[in-house]
C-alpha positions as CSV (number, residue, x, y, z in Angstrom):
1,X,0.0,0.0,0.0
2,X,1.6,3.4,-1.0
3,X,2.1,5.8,1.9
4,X,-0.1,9.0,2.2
5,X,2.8,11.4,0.6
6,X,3.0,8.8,-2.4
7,X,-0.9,8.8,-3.2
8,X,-0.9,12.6,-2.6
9,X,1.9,13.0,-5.2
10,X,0.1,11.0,-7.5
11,X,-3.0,13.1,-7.6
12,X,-0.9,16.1,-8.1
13,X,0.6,14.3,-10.9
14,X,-2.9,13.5,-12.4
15,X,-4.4,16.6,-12.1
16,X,-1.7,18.2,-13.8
17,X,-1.4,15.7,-16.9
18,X,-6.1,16.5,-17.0
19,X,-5.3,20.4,-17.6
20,X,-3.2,19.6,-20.0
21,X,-5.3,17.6,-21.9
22,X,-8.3,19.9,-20.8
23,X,-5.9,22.9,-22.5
24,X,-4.2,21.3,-25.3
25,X,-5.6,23.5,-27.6
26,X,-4.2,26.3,-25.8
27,X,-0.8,24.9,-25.1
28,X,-0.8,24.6,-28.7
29,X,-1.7,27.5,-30.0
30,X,0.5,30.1,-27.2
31,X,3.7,27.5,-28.5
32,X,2.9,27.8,-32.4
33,X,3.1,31.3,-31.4
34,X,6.6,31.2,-29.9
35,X,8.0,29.2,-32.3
36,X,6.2,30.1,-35.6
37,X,9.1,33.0,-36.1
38,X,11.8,30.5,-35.9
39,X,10.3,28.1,-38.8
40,X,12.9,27.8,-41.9
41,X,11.6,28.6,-45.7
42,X,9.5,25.5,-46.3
43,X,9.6,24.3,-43.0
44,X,6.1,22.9,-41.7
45,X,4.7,23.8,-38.1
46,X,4.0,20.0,-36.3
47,X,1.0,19.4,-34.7
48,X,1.8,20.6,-31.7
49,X,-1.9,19.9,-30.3
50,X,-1.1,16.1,-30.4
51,X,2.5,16.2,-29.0
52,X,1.1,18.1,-26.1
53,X,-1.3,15.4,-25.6
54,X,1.6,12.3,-25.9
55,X,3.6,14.4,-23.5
56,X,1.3,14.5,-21.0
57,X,0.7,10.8,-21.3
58,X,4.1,10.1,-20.6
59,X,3.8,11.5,-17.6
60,X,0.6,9.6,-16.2
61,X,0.4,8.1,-12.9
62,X,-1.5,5.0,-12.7
């Protein structure tokens, strides 16, 4: 059984990774907006909507 600092930690964890994925969008758009001026001739902007979304998988606690 985890101790009571552990399960706390975990929520924390959680609730961060949910506003992310509540605010992908928004992530996405204020960092297309940061980076947009450093894109090369030709150079595509990626989706950053989705990688915000895999990132914040990565950091799940289950």
């Amino acid at each position: 059984m985890p101790s009571k600092l552990v399960t706390e930690r975990q929520k924390s964890a959680n609730s961060v990774v949910a506003s992310g994925e509540a605010h992908a969008g928004r992530i996405a758009a204020e960092l297309e907006a940061l980076l947009s001026p450093h894109l090369r001739k030709g150079e595509k902007m990626p989706d950053l909507s989705l990688f915000t979304h895999i990132a914040g998988r990565d950091r799940e606690v289950g």
